[in-house]
C-alpha positions, 0 to 999 in steps of 0.5 A, spaced: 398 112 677 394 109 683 396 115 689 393 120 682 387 116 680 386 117 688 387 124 687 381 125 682 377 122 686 379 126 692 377 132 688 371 130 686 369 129 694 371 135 694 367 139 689 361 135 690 359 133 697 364 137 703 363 145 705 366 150 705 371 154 708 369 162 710 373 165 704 369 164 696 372 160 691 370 164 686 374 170 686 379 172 680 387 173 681 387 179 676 395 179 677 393 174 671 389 177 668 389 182 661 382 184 661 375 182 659 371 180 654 367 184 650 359 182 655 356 182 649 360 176 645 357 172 653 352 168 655 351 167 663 344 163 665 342 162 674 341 155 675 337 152 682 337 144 681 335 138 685 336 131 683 333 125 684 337 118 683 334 112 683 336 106 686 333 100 684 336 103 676 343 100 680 344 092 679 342 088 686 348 089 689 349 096 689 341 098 691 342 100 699 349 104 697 345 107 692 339 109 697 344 113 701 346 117 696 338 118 694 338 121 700 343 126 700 341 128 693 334 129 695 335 135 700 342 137 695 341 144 691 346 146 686 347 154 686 350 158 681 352 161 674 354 159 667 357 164 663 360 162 655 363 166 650 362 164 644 369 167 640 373 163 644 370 157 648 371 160 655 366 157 659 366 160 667 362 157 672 361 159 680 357 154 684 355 153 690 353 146 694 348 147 699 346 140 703 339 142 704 335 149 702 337 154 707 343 150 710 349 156 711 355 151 710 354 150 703 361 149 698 363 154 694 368 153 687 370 155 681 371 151 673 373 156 668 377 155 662 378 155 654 376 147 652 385 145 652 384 147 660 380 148 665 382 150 672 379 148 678 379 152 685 375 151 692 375 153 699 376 145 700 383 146 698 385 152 700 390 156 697 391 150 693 389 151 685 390 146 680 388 145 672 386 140 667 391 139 661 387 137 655 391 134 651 395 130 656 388 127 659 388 121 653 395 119 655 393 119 662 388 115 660 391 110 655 396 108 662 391 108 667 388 102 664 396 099 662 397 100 668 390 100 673 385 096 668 381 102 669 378 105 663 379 112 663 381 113 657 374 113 655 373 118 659 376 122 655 374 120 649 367 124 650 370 131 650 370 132 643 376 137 644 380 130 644 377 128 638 379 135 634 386 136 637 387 128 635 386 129 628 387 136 627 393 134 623 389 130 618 385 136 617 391 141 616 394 137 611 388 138 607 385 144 608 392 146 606 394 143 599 386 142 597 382 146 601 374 145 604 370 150 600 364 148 596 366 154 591 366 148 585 373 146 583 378 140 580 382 138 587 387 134 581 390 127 583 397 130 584 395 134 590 391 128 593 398 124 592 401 129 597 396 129 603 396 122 602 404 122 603 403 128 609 397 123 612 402 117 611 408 121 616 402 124 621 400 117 622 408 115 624 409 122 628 403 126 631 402 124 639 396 126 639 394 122 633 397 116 636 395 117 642 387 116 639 389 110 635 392 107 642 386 109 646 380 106 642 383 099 641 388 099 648 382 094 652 381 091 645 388 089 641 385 084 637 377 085 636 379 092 634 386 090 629 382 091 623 381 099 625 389 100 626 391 096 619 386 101 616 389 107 619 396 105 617 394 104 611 389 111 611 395 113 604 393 108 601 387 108 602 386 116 600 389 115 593 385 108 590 379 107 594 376 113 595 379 117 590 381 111 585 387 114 583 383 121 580 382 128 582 377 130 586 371 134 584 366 140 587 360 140 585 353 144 586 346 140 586 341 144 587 342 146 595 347 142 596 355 141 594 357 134 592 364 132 593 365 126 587 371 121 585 373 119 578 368 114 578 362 119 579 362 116 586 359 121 591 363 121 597 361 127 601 354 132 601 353 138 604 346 142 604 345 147 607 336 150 606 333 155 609 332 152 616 336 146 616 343 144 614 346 136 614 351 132 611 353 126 609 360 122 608 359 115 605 365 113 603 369 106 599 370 099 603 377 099 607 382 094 605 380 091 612 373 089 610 369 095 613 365 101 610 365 108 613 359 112 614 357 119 617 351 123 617 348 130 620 342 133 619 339 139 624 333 142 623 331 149 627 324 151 629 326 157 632 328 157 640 328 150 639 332 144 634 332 137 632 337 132 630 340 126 627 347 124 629 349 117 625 357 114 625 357 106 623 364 103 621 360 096 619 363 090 617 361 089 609 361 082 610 355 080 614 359 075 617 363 081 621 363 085 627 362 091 626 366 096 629 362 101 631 355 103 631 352 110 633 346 113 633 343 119 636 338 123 636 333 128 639 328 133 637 325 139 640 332 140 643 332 148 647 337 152 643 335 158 648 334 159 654 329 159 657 324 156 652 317 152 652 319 146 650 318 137 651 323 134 648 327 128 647 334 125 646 336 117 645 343 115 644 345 108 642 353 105 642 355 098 639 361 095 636 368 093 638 370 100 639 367 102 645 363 098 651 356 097 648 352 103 651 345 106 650 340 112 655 335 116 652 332 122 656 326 126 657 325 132 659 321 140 659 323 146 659 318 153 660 319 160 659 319 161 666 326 158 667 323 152 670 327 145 668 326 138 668 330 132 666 329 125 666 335 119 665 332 113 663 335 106 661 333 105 654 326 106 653 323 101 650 316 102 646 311 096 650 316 096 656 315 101 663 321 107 662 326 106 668 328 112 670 336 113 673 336 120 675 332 126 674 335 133 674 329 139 676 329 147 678 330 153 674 336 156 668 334 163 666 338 169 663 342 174 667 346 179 665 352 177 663 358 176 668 365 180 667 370 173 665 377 175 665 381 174 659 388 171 662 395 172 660 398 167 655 401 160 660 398 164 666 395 157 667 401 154 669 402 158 675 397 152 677 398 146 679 398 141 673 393 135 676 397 130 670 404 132 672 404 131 679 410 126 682 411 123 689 414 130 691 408 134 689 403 129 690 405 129 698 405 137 698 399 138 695 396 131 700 398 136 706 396 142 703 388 139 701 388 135 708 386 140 714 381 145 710 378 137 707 378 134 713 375 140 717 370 141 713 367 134 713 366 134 721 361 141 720 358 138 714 356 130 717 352 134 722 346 136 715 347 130 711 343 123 711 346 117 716 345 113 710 349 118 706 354 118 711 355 110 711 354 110 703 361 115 702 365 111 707 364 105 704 367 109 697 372 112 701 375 106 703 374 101 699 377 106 693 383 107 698 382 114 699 381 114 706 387 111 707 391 116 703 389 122 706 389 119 712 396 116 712 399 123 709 
């Protein structure tokens, strides 16, 4: 577990800070490959950016090491293309790392894929290609902290995806049997009893599901007992509480379909108006003690949008810890690029669920394509902003690149990254090494000194340098 932990961070050094070999990392294996997307379902945009991170955001300790990677980031470009489609969430981009503007050892590398599975591919590994399997990356995480007590089931708890395919049987079941249209109608209390028993057997056997239940509550066992004691108790919950032994009813309020209990309770409320669409979900206190709570409302203004996102998981007891706290929200968000825009976006995380955690961002966009981005600490209204890192340079529209669409399972003609064992670890180790190594001896020769002391202090407290070395 410990020799693939490394490898994630081998690779990060090799997309990020190393050159490139004379070959591109962007070319396509059309052996693969069935055809294309249609051009007018893609989106493709150029983007040339520089950063600017600032150290003394960083605690005390970490202030010089920091500096050298200032440093470095200062002269950094980042070049490329990011082409999406629609239809079926295929993303490609193809980007180049220049250590300075002009330099010629820039590194070349490839991230294509749909949401489940993203590939990876650069001239850093040689003829080395590997992928990221999605729904294997929360078990992967879950035993990187039994094993490591490294949190990196966090990691992938961000992408959203994990979140659908963790609860995709949940919504089955009730799509199947009662259905999500806002058409009014009666769901009876019968075909809640059978959800509520395909939910009591999801809970028992769906992988995914349980791999959720397990990430969220891994580092906190005890704080977070009452979160899994709703969850096993989710069928009974659904029958008493929420819909208190009765059917369910679909109903129409002005703009808006309401979904009602048999106490004339409303559970769930979606409006949809000419330039704005929400809804809430606000639902019985669990048998645990916690009342669920969710809303969404985004307004469009044209190239641009606000919104508001809250999820709480409160303690109905004044006393108790809630379990979780989430707010976030952002207004005149660019839709489309490029746009003339001076937005803001603030996220705020507590509870027991997951590390307490809050930035807000600042940033401008113009019709030109130019960008600038800032990352603050939590801004304070009284209190000077602290600025962690700032993104600036262009994003424009381009003509829409060609993106393959691939045959089914050709991704595993790739290297798994979450199947490796000691056998395949050493091979791909003694493949990756002379293309990583050479390329470091060209690309020290353009970067900070600072730099240089920064990343070998890393590497060797990481154990990375020991790795690749002793290979």
């Amino acid at each position: 577990m410990r020799r693939i932990v490394c490898l994630f961070l081998i690779l990060v050094l090799a997309a990020c800070v190393l050159p490139a070999a004379a070959e591109k990392a962007t070319s396509i294996d059309y052996s693969l490959v069935t055809g294309f997307i249609d051009s007018r379902e893609i989106k493709t945009y150029a983007f040339d950016l520089h950063f600017n991170l600032n150290p003394l955001a960083f605690p005390m300790d970490q202030h010089l090491k920091m500096a050298g990677y200032a440093d470095f980031l200062k002269d950094m470009r980042l070049k490329g293309t990011y082409s999406w489609s629609e239809s079926d969430g295929m993303v490609d981009i193809r980007a180049t790392i220049l250590p300075s503007e002009g330099s010629s050892s820039g590194v070349d590398f490839r991230i294509y894929g749909v949401p489940a599975i993203f590939v990876f591919s650069s001239p850093l590994m040689g003829e080395e290609t590997i992928f990221f399997n999605a729904p294997a990356l929360l078990a992967f995480g879950n035993k990187s902290w039994s094993h490591l007590s490294l949190p990196l089931q966090y990691v992938s708890l961000v992408n959203p995806f994990i979140w659908q395919l963790s609860f995709r049987c949940l919504a089955n079941d009730f799509e199947e049997l009662a259905g999500f249209s806002d058409e009014e109608r009666t769901i009876p209390a019968e075909t809640i009893a059978q959800i509520a028993d395909r939910w009591s057997d999801d809970i028992q056997s769906d992988l995914y599901l349980n791999e959720w239940m397990t990430a969220v509550t891994l580092s906190k066992p005890e704080e977070t007992q009452p979160l899994i004691s709703d969850f096993e108790n989710l069928s009974s919950y659904l029958k008493n509480q929420v819909t208190q032994s009765g059917a369910l009813r679909v109903l129409k309020e002005g703009n808006s379909a309401v979904w009602k209990n048999s106490l004339n309770d409303v559970l769930f409320r979606k409006t949809s108006e000419k330039n704005s669409t929400g809804w809430t979900l606000d639902l019985p206190v669990t048998r645990s003690g916690f009342k669920p709570y969710a809303s969404w409302e985004k307004t469009e203004n044209g190239k641009t949008y606000d919104f508001d996102l809250r999820a709480y998981y409160l303690a109905a007891d004044s006393k108790g810890k809630d379990m979780l706290s989430l707010r976030a929200y952002g207004h005149g968000i660019p839709s489309v690029l490029p746009a003339d825009s001076d937005f803001y976006l603030d996220l705020f995380l507590t509870g027991e669920v997951f590390p307490n955690f809050a930035l807000s961002v600042r940033g401008g966009t113009r019709s030109d394509g130019a960008v600038s981005i800032g990352v603050y600490k939590p801004i304070v209204e009284g209190n000077d902003p602290v600025e962690i890192i700032r993104l600036e340079g262009t994003v424009q529209t381009v003509d829409a690149l060609h993106m393959p669409l691939y045959k089914p399972g050709s991704w595993m003609y790739k290297r798994n990254i979450f199947s490796l064992n000691d056998s395949s670890m050493s091979e791909f180790i003694e493949n990756v090494k002379e293309p990583i190594i050479k390329g470091a001896l060209g690309f020290l020769m353009e970067v900070p000194l600072s730099f240089c002391q920064s990343l070998m202090d890393d590497l060797t407290d990481s154990g990375i340098l020991s790795m690749v070395l002793g290979h």
